[in-house]
Structure formats: structure tokens, C-alpha cells
C-alpha positions as CSV (number, residue, x, y, z in Angstrom):
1,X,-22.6,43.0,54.8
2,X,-23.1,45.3,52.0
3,X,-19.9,45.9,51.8
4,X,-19.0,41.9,51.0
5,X,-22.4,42.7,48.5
6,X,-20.9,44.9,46.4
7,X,-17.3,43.2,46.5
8,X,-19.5,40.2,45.0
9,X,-20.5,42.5,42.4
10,X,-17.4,44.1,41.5
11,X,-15.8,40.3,41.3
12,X,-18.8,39.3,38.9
13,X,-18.1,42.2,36.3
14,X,-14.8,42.0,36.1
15,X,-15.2,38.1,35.6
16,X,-17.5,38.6,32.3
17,X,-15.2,42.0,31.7
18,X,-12.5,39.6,31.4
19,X,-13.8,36.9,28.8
20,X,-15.3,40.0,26.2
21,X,-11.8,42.3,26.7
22,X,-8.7,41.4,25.6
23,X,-5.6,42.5,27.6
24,X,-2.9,44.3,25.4
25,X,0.6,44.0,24.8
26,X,3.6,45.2,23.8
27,X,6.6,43.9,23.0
28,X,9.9,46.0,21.4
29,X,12.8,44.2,19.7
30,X,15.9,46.0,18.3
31,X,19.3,46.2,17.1
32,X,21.5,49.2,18.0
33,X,24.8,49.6,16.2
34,X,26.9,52.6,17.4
35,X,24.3,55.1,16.8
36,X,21.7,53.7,14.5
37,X,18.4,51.6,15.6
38,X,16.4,49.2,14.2
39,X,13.5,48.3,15.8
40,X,10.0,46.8,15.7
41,X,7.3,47.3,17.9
42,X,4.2,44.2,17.7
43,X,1.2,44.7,19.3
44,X,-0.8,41.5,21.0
45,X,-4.3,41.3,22.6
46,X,-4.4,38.2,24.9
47,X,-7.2,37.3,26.8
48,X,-7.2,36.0,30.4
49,X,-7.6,31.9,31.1
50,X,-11.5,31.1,30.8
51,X,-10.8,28.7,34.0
52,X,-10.1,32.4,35.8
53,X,-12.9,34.5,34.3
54,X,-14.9,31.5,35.6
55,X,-13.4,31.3,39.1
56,X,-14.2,35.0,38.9
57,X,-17.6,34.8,37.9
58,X,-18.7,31.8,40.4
59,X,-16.8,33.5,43.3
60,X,-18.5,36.7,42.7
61,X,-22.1,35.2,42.2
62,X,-21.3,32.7,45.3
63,X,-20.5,36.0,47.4
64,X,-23.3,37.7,46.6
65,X,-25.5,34.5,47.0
66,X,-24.1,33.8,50.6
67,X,-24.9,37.5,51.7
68,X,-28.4,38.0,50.5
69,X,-29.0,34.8,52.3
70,X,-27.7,35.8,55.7
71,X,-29.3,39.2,55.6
């Protein structure tokens, strides 16, 4: 039971973690001709769906609600 405790917990942190952080990105476009390349590398930070930082957070919070309550 602890176990699914903890689990809970770990689900909850990563649920806030994931509204705060930003997730980055990189993407790399280019042009080679023969043996010259042109390139540019941009840079995004995209953050993850609210709906699944909320699923996350609920889930986690509903695990760790149902354990406590059984113990």
C-alpha cells in the first residue's frame, strides 16, 4: 500500500512539475549544396496540455486519497 502511496505522490509532482516547466525543443532546417551548409537551429519551450497536468494532478491526489483511506 505504500508503495501505490508514493506512486500517488510521484503522479502529483510531476502534474504541478508539468504546468511551471516548459518542455524544450529543437528543430534543425538546412540546405546542403555539394559541400556547403546552411542551416538554422530554433529553439521552442512548449508546455504540456493543462487538461493532462490536470488528469495528472487529480489522479495523483485521488491515489493517495483512496490509500490513506483503506489503511
Amino acid at each position: 500500500m505504500q508503495a501505490l502511496f508514493w506512486t500517488g505522490l510521484v503522479v502529483l509532482m510531476l502534474g504541478i512539475t508539468s504546468l511551471l516547466v516548459p518542455i524544450p525543443r529543437n528543430e534543425q532546417d538546412g540546405l546542403t549544396v555539394c559541400s556547403v551548409s546552411i542551416g538554422i537551429e530554433t529553439r521552442h519551450g512548449e508546455k504540456v496540455s493543462p487538461i493532462v497536468s490536470a488528469a495528472m494532478i487529480l489522479g495523483g491526489t485521488g491515489l493517495m486519497i483512496v490509500v490513506k483511506k483503506k489503511s
